[in-house]
PDB file of N, CA, C and O in Angstrom:
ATOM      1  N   UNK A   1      72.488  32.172-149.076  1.00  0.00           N
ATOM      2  CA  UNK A   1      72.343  31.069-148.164  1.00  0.00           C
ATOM      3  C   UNK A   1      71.629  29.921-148.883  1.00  0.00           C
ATOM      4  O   UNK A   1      70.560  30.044-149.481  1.00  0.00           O
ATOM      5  N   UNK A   2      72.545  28.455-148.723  1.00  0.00           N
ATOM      6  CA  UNK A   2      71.509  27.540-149.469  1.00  0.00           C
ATOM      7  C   UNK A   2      70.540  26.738-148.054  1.00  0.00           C
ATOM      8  O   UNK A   2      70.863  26.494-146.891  1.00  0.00           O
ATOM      9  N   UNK A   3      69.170  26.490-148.889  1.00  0.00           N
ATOM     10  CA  UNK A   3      68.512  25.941-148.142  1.00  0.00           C
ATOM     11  C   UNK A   3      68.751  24.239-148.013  1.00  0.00           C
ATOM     12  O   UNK A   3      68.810  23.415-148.925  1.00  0.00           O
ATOM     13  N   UNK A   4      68.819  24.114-147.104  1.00  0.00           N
ATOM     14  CA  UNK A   4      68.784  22.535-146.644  1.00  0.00           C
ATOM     15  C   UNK A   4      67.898  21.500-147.878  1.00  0.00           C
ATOM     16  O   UNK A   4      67.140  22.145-148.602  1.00  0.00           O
ATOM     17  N   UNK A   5      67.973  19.819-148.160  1.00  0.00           N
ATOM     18  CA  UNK A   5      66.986  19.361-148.656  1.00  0.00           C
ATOM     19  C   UNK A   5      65.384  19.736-147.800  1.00  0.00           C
ATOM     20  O   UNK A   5      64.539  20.481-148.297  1.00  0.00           O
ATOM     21  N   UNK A   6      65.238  19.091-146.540  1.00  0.00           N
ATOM     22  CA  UNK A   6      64.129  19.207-145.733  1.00  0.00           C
ATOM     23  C   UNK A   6      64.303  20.390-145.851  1.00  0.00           C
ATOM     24  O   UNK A   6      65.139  20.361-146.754  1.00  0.00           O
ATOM     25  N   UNK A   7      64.111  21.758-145.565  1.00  0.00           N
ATOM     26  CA  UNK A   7      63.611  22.842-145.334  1.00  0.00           C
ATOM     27  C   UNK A   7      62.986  23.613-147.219  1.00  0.00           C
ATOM     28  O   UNK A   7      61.961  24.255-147.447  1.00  0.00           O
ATOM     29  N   UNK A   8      64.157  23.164-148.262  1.00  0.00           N
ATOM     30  CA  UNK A   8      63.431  23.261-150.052  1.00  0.00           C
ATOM     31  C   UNK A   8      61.970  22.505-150.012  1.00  0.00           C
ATOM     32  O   UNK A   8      60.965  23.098-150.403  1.00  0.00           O
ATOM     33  N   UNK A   9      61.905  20.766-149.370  1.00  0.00           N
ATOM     34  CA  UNK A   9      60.887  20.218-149.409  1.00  0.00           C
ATOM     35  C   UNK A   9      59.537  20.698-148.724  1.00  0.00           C
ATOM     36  O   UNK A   9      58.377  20.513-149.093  1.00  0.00           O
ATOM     37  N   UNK A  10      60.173  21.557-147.306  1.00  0.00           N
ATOM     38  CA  UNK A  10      58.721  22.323-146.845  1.00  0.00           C
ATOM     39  C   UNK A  10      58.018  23.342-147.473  1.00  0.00           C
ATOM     40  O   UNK A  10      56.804  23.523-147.565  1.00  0.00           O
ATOM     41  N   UNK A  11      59.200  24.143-147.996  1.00  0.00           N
ATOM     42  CA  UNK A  11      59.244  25.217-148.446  1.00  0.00           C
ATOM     43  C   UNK A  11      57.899  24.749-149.969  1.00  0.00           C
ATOM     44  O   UNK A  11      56.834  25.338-150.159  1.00  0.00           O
ATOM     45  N   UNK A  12      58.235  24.031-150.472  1.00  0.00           N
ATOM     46  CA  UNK A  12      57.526  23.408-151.450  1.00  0.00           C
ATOM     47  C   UNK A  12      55.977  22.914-151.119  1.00  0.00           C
ATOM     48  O   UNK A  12      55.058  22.997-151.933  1.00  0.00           O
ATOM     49  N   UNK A  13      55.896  22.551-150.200  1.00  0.00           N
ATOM     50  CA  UNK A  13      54.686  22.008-149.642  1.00  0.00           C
ATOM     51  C   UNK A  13      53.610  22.789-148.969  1.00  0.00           C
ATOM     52  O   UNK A  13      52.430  22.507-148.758  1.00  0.00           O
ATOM     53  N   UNK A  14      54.597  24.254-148.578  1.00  0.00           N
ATOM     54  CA  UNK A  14      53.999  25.637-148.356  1.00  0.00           C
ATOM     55  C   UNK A  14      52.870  26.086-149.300  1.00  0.00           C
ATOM     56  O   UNK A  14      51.677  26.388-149.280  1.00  0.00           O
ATOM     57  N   UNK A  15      54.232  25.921-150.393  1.00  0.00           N
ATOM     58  CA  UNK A  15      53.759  26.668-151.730  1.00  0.00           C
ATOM     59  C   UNK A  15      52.423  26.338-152.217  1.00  0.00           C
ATOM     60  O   UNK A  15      51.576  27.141-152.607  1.00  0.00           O
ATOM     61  N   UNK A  16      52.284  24.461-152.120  1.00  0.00           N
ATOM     62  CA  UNK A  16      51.258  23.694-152.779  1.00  0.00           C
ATOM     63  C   UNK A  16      49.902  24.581-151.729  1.00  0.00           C
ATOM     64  O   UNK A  16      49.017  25.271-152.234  1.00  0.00           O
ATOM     65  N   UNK A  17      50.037  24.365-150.458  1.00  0.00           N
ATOM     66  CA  UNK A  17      49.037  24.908-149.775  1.00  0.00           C
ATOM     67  C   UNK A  17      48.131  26.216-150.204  1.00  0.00           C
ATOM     68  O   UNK A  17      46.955  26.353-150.542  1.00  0.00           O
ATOM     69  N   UNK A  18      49.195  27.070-150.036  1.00  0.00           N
ATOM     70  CA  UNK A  18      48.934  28.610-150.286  1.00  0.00           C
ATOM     71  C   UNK A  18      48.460  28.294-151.419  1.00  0.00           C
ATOM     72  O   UNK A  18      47.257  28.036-151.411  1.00  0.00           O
ATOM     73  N   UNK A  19      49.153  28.204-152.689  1.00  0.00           N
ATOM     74  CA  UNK A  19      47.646  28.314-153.968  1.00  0.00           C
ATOM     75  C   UNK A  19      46.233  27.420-153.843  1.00  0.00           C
ATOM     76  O   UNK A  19      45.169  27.926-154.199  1.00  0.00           O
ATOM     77  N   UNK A  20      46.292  26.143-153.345  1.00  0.00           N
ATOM     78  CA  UNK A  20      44.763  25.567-152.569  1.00  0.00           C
ATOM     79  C   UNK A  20      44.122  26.535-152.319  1.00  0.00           C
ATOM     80  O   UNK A  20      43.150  26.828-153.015  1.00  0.00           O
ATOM     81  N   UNK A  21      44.518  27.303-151.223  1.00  0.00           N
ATOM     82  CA  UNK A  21      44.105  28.211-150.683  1.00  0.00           C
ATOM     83  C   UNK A  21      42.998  29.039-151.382  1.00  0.00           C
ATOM     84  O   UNK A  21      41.770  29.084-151.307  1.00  0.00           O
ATOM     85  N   UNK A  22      44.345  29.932-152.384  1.00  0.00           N
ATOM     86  CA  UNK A  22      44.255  30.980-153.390  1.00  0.00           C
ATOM     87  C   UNK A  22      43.273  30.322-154.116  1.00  0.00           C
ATOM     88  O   UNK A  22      42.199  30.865-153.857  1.00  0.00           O
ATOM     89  N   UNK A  23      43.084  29.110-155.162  1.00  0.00           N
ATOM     90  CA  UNK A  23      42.233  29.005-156.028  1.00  0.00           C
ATOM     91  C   UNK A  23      41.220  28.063-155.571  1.00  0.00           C
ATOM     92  O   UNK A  23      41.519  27.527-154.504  1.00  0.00           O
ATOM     93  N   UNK A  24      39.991  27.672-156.127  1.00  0.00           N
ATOM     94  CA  UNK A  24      39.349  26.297-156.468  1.00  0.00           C
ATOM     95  C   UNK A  24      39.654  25.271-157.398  1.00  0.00           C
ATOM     96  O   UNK A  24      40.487  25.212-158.303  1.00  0.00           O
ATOM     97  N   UNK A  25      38.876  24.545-157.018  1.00  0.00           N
ATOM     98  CA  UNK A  25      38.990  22.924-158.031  1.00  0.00           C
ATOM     99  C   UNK A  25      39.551  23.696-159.567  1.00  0.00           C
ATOM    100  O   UNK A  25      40.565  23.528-160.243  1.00  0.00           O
ATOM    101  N   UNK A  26      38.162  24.740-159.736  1.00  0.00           N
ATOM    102  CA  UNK A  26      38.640  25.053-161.334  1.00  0.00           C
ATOM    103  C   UNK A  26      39.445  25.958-162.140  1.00  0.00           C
ATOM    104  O   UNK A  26      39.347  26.223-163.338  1.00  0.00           O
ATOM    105  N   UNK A  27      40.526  26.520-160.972  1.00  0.00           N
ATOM    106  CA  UNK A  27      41.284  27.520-160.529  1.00  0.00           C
ATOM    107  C   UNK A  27      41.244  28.575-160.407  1.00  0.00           C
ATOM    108  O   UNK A  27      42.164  29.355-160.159  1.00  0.00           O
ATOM    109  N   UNK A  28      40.400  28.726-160.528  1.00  0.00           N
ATOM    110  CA  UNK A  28      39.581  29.949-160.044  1.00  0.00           C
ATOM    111  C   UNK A  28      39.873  30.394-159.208  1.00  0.00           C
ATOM    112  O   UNK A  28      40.260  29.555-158.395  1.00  0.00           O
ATOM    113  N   UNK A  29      39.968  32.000-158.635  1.00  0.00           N
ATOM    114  CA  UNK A  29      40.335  32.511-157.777  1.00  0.00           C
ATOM    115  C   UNK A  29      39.112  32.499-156.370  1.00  0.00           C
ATOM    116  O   UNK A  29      37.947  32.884-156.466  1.00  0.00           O
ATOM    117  N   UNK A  30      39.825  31.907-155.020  1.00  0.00           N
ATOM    118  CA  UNK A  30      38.797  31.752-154.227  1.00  0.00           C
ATOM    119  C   UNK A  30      39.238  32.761-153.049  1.00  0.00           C
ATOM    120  O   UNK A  30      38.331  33.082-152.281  1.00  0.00           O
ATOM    121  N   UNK A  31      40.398  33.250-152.835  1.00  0.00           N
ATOM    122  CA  UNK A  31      40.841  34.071-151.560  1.00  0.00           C
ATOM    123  C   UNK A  31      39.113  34.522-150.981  1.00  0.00           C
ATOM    124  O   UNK A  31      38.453  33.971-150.100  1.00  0.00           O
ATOM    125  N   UNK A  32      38.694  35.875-151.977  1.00  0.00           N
ATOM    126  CA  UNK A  32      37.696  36.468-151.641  1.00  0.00           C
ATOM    127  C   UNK A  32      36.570  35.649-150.722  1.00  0.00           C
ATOM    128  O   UNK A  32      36.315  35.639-149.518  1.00  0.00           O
ATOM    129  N   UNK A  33      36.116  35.084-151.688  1.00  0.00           N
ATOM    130  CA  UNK A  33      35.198  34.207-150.693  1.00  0.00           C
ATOM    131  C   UNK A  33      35.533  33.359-149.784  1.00  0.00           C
ATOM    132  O   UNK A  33      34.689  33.121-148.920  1.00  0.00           O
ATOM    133  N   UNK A  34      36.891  32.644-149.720  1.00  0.00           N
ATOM    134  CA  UNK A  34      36.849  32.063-148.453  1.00  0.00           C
ATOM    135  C   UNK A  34      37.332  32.871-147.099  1.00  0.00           C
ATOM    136  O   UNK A  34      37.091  32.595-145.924  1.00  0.00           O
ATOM    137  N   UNK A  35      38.162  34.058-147.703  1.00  0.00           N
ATOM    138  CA  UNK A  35      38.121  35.290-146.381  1.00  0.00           C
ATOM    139  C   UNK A  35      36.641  35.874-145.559  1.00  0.00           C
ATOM    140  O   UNK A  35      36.550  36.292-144.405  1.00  0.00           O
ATOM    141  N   UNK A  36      35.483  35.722-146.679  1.00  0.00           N
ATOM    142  CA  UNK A  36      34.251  36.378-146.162  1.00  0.00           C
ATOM    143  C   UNK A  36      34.120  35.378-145.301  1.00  0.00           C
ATOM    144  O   UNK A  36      34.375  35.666-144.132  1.00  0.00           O
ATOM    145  N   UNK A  37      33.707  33.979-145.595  1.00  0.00           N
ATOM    146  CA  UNK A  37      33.307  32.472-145.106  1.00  0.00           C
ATOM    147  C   UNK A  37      34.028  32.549-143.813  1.00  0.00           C
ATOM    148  O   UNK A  37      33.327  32.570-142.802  1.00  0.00           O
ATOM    149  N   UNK A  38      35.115  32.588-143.705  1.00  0.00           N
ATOM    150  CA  UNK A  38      35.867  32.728-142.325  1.00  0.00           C
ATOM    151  C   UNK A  38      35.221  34.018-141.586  1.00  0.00           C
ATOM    152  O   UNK A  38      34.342  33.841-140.742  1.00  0.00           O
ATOM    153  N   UNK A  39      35.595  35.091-141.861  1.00  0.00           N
ATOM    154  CA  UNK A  39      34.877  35.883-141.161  1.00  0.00           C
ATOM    155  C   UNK A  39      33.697  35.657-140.509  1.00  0.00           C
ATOM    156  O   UNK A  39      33.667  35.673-139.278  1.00  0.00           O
ATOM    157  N   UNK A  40      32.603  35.425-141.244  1.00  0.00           N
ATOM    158  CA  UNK A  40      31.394  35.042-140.822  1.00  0.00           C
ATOM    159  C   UNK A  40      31.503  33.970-139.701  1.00  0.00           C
ATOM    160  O   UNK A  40      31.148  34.234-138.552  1.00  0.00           O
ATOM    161  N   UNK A  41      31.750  33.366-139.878  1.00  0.00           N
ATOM    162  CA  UNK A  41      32.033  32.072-138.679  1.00  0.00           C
ATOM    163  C   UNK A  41      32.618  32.516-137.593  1.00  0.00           C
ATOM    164  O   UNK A  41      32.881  31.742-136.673  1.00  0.00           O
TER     165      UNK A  41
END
C-alpha cells in the first residue's frame, strides 16, 4: 500500500517527535528519566 503525500509527511513528523522524546539536547538517551518525571507528577 502506498502512503499518501500528507499521511508520508505526518508519518515523518511522528518520527521527529518520538526521538525528542527518546533523546536530549546532547542525544543522549532520556526515555528513563522522563518516564520517572511523569510518573511522579
Amino acid at each position: 500500500m502506498k502512503k499518501s503525500y500528507y499521511f508520508a509527511e505526518l508519518s515523518s513528523s511522528y518520527d521527529a517527535e518520538i526521538q525528542d522524546l527518546l533523546n536530549d539536547s546532547e542525544g543522549k538517551s532520556a526515555l528513563k528519566a522522563r518516564l520517572r518525571k511523569s510518573v511522579r507528577n
